[in-house]
N, C-alpha and C positions, 0 to 999 in steps of 0.2 A: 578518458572518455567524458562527454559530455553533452549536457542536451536532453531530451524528454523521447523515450522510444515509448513503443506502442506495444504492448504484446497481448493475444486472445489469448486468455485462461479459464481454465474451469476455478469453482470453489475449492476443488481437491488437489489440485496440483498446478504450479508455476510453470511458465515453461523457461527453458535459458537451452539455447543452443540446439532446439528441435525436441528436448527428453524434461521430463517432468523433473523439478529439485525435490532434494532429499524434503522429510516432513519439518525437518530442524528448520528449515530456510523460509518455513510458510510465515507470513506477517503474521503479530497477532493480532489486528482488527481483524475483527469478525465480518466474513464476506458473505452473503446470501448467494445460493445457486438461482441463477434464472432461467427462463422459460429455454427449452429445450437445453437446458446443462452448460453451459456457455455462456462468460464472462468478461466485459474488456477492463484490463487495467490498464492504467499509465503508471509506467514504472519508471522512477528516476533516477538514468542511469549514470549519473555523474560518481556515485558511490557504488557501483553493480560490481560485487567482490564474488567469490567463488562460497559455496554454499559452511566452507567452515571459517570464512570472516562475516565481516556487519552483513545485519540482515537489510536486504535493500528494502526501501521505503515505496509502499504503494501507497495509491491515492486511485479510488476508482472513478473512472473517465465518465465524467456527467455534468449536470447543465452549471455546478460550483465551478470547474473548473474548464469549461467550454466557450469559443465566442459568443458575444449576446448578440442574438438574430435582429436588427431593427427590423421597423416597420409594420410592426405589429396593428393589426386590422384588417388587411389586404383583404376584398373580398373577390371571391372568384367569378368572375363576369364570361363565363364560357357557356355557360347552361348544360354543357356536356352531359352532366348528372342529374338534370329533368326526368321526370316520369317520361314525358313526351319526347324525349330522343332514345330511349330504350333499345327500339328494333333497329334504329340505324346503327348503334354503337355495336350492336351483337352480329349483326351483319359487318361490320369494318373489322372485327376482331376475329372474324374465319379466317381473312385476308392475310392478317398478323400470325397468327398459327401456321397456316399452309406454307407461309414464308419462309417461318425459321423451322419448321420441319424439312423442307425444303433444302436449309442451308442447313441443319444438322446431317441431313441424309449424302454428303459429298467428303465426310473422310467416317474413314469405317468406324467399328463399332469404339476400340481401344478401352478395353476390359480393366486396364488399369487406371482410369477414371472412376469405377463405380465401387473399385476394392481398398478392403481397409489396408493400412501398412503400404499397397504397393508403388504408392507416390506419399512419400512421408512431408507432411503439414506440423506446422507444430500449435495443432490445436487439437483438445482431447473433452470427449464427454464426460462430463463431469459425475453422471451416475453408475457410466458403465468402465470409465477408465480408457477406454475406449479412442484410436486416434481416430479423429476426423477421413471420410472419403476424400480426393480432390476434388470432385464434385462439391460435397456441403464443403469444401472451403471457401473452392472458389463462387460458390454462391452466397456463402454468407459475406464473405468480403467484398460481394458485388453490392451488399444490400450494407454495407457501412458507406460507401459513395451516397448512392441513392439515398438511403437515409437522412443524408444531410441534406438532399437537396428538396428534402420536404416527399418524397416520393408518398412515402407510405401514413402521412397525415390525409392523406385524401382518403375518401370513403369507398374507392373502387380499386383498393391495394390493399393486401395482405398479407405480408412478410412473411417468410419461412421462418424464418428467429427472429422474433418480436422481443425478447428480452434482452436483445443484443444492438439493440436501434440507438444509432449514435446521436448525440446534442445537434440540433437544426444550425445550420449556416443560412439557409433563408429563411424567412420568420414564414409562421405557419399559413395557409389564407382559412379564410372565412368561408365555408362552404353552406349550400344551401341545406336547412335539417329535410333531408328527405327521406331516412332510414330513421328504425327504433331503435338506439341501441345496437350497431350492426358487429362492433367490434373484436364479442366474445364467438362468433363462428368461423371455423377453422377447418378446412380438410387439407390443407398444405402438406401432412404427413402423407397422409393418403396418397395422395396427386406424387407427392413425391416418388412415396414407393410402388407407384402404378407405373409414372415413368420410368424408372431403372428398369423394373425389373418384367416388365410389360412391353412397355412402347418402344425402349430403344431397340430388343432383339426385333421387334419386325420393323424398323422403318431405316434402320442400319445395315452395310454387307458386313456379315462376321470377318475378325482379322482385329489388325493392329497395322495404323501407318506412322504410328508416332507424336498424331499431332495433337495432342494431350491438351493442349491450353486453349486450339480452336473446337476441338467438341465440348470441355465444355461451357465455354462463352457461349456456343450456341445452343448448348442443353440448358442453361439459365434464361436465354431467350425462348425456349418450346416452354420452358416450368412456368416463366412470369405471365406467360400468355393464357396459358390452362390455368394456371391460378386466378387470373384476373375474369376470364370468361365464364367460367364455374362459381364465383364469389359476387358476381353478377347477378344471379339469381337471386338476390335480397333484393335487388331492385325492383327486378322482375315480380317478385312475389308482394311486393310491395304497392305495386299497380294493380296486380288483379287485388290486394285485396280489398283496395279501393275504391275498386269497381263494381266491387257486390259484395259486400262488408257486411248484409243480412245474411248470404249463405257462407262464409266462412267463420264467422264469430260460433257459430254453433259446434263447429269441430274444432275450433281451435279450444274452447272450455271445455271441452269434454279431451281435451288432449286426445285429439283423435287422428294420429298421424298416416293409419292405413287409409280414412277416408280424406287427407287431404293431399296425399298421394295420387288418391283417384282423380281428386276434383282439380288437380294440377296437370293434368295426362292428356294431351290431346293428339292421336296418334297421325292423323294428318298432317298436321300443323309440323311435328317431329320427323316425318318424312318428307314435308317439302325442305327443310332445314337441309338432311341428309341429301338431296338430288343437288341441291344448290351447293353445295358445299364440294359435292362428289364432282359437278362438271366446274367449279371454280380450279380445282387440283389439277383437271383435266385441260383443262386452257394456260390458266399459270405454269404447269410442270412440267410442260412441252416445248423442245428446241424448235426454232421457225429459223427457214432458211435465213441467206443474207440478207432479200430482197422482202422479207416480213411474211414469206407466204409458207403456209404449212408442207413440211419436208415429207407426211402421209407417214412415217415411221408411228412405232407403238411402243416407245421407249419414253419412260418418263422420270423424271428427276426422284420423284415417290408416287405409288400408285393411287391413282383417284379412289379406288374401291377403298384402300386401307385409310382414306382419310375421312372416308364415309361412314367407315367400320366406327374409327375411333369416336365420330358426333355419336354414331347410334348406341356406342357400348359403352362409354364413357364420358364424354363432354355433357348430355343430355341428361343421363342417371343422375352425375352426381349435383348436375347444378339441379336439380329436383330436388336432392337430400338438403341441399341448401335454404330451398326455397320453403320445405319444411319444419327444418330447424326454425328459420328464422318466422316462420308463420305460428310457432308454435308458442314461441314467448310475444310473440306481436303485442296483446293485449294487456299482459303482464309489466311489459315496460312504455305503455305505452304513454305512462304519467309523470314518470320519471324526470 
């Protein structure tokens, strides 16, 4: 053998052939566990012996041993991330959700997606020992692509495992400073585990059809979208506080997060969200004859009310916590 393979490890264990190597076999460089337990090394496998010959040589996979991204400066000329595009991006990203809800909601649920053991990956939590679901694999493995292609350098991306983000292949751009410090807020776990164990029983027909690798492509597709629109709310909170910077500065020093809960709450405004969003499902989710004209049938791809459910009981709340969090340190870093 020969050549340079890839393998995800934790600090605790190597993997060789799906199963953790003995302890005898661990390098001795000292490897740090990273954020969410999960580690890439580049193992050279020209010398890859069985764990009671040479111990194979690691080298952890980073920017020493990665292409160098030219082009360093690029600045991003999209405005996308203006204050003043705000409500059209949050309005296009209902769009993007209902979509791939949509397109997760057309093979059933497939329970061995969301279970540990029952689709073996050979990646393992590094705290808990713990194999990887197919799901976190193949979502973190979606996010080593992306990663390189600059996905999550941008300020309105969030990585599920951030400590696991590979060396850039496009250099990074230049974005406009429109956030304080946005980096350190996080509900990705959450979001996560709202989706399994939440979202997919109602917007899925319980069963098993086998098609394990298209749910979940397209459960990385419903995550990145909830993550991106939820994590949005820094933006969001970011405008109002700009807006009136004399009535929030007072609760934000006083770390007053029940009243900036209130002063973030606008229940109209949250219900027109909910109506538009509930008749977008409602238009989108419905077959039309050949001839474009409605077939009158009440069948829909996922139901309008359940998409309505989710803005009001989850999309809404948490990008609020968001807009808190991030309201709350506003002033704190705002020198930095």
């Amino acid at each position: 053998m020969s050549g340079t393979m890839f393998f995800p490890i934790s600090n605790m264990c190597m993997i060789k052939h799906g199963k953790p190597l003995p302890q005898r076999a661990h390098a001795t460089r000292k490897v740090s566990c990273c954020a969410h337990g999960i580690l890439g090394i580049r193992l050279q496998s020209s010398r890859l012996t069985s764990s009671r010959g040479r111990t194979p040589v690691l080298q952890r996979a980073g920017p020493e041993s990665a292409p160098v991204a030219e082009g360093e400066g690029l600045e991003d000329l999209s405005q996308s991330l203006s204050l003043d595009n705000i409500r059209a991006s949050l309005i296009r990203q209902e769009d993007s959700i209902i979509f791939s809800f949509i397109e997760r909601a057309q093979f059933k649920r497939n329970d061995k997606v969301y279970r540990r053991d029952a689709i073996p990956v050979p990646v393992y939590h590094c705290r808990t020992q713990e194999r990887f679901t197919f799901l976190e694999f193949f979502l973190r493995e979606n996010e080593q692509l992306w990663g390189k292609m600059r996905r999550y350098t941008s300020p309105d991306e969030v990585p599920f495992y951030p400590g696991s983000l590979p060396s850039l292949i496009l250099p990074p751009l230049k974005y406009p400073k429109v956030l304080v410090d946005p980096d350190h807020i996080s509900l990705n776990d959450e979001i996560l585990d709202l989706y399994v164990n939440t979202l997919v029983p109602e917007f899925t027909e319980e069963g098993n059809d086998n098609n394990y690798g298209s749910a979940a492509m397209y459960d990385c597709m419903c995550l990145q979208a909830l993550s991106k629109r939820i994590h949005y709310g820094k933006f969001v909170a970011e405008a109002k506080f700009k807006s009136d910077r004399a009535t929030y500065t007072p609760l934000i020093e006083a770390q007053d997060a029940e009243g900036l809960m209130a002063l973030l709450t606008f229940p109209k405004v949250e219900q027109d969200v909910i109506d538009r969003v509930t008749k977008k499902a409602r238009m989108i989710g419905r077959d039309l004859d050949s001839d474009g004209s409605d077939n009158n049938t009440q069948s829909y791809k996922v139901q309008p009310e359940a998409m309505g459910k989710l803005y009001k009981d989850w999309v809404m709340p948490l990008t609020k916590k968001v807009q808190v969090k991030y309201l709350l340190q506003r002033l704190e870093n705002e020198n930095k």
